[in-house]
ChimeraX commands (.cxc) that place a marker at each C-alpha (Angstrom):
marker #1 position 0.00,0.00,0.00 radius 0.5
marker #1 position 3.00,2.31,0.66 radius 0.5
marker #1 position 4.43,2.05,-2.59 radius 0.5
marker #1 position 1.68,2.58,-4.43 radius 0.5
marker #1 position 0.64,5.87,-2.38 radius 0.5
marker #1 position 4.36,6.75,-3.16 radius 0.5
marker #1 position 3.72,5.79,-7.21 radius 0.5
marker #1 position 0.25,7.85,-7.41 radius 0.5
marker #1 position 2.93,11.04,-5.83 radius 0.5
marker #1 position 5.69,10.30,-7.86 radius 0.5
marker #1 position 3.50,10.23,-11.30 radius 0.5
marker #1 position 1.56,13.19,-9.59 radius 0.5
marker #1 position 3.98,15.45,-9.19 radius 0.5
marker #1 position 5.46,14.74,-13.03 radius 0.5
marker #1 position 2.26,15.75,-14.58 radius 0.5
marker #1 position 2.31,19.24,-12.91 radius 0.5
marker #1 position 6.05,19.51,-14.91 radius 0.5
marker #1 position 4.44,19.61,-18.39 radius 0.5
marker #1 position 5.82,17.88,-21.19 radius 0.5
marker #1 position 9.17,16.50,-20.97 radius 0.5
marker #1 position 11.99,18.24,-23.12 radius 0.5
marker #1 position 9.19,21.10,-24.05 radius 0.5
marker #1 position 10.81,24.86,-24.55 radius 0.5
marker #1 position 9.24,27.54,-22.76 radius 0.5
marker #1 position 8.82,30.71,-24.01 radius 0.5
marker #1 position 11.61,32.40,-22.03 radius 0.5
marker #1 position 13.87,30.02,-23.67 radius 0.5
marker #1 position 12.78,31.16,-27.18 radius 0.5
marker #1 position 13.23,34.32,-25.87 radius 0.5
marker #1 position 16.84,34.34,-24.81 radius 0.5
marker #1 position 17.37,32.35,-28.49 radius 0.5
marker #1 position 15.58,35.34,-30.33 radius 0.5
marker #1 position 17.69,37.60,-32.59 radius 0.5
marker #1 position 15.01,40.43,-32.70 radius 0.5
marker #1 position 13.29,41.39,-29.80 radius 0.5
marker #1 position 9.39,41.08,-28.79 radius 0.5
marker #1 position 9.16,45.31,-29.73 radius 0.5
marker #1 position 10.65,44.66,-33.13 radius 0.5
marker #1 position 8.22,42.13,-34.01 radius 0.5
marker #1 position 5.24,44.35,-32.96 radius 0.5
marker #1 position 6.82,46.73,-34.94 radius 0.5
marker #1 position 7.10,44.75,-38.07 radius 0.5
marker #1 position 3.44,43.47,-37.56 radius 0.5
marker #1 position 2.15,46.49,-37.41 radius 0.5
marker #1 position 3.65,48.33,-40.23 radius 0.5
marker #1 position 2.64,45.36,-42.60 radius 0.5
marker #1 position -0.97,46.49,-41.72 radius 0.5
marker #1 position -0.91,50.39,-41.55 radius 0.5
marker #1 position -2.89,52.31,-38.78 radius 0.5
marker #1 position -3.39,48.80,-36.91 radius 0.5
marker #1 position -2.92,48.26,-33.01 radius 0.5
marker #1 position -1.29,44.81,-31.46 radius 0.5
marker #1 position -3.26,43.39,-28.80 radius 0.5
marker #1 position -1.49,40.25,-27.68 radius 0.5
marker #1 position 1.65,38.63,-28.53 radius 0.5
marker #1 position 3.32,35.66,-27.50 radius 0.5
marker #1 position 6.07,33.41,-28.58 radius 0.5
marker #1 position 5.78,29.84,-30.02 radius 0.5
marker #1 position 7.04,27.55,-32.30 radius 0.5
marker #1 position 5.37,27.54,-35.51 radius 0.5
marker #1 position 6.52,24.76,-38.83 radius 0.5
marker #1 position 9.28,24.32,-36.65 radius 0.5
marker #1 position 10.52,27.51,-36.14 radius 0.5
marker #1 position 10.36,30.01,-33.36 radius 0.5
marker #1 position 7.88,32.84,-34.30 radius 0.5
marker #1 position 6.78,35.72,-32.30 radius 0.5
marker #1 position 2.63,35.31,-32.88 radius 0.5
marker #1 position 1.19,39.46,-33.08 radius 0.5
marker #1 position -2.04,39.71,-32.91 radius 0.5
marker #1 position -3.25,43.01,-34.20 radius 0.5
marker #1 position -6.27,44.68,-34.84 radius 0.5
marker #1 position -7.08,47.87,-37.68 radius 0.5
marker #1 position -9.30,50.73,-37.46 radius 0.5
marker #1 position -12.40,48.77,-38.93 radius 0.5
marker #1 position -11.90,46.10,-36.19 radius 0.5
marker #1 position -10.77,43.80,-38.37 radius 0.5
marker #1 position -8.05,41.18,-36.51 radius 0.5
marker #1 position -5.19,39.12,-38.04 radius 0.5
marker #1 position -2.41,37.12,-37.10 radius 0.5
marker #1 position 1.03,37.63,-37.62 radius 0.5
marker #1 position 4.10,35.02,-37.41 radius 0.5
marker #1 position 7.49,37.34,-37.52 radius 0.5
marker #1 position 10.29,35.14,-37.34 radius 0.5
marker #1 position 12.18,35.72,-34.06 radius 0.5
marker #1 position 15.50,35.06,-35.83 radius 0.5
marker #1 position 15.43,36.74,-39.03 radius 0.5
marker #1 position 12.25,39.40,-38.49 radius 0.5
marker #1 position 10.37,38.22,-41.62 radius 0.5
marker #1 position 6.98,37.72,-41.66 radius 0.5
marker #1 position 6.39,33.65,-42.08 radius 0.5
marker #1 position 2.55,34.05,-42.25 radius 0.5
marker #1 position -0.34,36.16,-41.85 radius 0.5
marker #1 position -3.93,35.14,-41.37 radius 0.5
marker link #1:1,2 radius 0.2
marker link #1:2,3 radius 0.2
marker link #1:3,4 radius 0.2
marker link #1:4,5 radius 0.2
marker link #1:5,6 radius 0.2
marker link #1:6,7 radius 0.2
marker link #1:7,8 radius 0.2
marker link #1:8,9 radius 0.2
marker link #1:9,10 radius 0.2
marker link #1:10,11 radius 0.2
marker link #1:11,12 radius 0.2
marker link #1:12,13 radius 0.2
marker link #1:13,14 radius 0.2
marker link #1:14,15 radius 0.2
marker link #1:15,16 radius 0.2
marker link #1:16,17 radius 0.2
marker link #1:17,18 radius 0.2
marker link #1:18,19 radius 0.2
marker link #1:19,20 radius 0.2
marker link #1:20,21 radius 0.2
marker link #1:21,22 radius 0.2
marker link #1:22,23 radius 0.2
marker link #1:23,24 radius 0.2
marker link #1:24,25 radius 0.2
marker link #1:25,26 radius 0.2
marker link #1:26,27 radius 0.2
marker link #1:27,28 radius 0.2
marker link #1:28,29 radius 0.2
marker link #1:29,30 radius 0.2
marker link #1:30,31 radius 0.2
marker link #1:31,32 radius 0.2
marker link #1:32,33 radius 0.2
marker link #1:33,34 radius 0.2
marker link #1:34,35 radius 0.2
marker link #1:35,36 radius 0.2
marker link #1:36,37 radius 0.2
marker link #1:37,38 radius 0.2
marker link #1:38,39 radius 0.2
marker link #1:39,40 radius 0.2
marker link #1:40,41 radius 0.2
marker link #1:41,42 radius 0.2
marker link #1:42,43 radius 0.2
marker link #1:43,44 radius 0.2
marker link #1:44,45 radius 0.2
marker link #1:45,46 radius 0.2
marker link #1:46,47 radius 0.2
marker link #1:47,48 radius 0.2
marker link #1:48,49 radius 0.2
marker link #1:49,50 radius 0.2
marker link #1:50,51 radius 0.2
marker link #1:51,52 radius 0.2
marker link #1:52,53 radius 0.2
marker link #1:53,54 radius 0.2
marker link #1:54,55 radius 0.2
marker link #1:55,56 radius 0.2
marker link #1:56,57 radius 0.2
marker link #1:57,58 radius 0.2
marker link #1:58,59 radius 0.2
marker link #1:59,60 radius 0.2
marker link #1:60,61 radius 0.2
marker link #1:61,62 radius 0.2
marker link #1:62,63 radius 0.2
marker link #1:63,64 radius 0.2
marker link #1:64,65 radius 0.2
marker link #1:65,66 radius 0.2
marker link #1:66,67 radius 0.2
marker link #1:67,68 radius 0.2
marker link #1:68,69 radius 0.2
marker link #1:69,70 radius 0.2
marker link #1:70,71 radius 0.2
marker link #1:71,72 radius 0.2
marker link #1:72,73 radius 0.2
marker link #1:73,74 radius 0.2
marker link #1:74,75 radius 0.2
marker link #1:75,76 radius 0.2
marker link #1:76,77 radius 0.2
marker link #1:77,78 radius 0.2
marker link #1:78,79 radius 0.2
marker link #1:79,80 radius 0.2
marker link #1:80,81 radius 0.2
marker link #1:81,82 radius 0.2
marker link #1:82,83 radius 0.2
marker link #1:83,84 radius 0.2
marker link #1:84,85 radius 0.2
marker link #1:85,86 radius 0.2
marker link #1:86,87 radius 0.2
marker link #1:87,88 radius 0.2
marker link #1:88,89 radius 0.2
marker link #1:89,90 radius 0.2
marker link #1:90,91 radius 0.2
marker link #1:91,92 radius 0.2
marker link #1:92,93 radius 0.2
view
């Protein structure tokens, strides 16, 4: 009975780590060539007069993007993927 109260701990307290090996985003950040501001800059100029509303980092097609989220004067709302190593945009939806 004791080892298996230890067991249900043990596997307990490893599903409360997250995935095994996964990068977090302050790890893509310290890898990043351009910074979070350039990226919110480069989002936003690609869609004049627009405003950026959230942004985080993730790995994207397996590269590590800087998602924008931005949103223009009609309240329209798009996505965009700047590369956090070169600063091009990868994708915009």
């Amino acid at each position: 009975m004791r080892y298996v109260l230890m067991l249900a701990i043990l596997l307990f307290g490893l599903s409360l780590s997250g995935p095994v090996g996964a990068a977090s985003e302050k790890e893509y950040a310290l890898d990043a060539k351009i910074s979070m501001e350039q990226a919110i800059k480069i989002a936003t100029d690609s869609s004049p007069g627009s405003k950026p509303y959230e942004v985080e980092m993730e790995k994207e097609k397996g590269r590590v993007v800087y998602k924008v989220q931005i949103v223009d004067s009609t309240k329209k709302t798009s996505k965009v993927y700047v590369d956090a190593q070169d600063g091009k945009i990868v994708e915009k939806k």
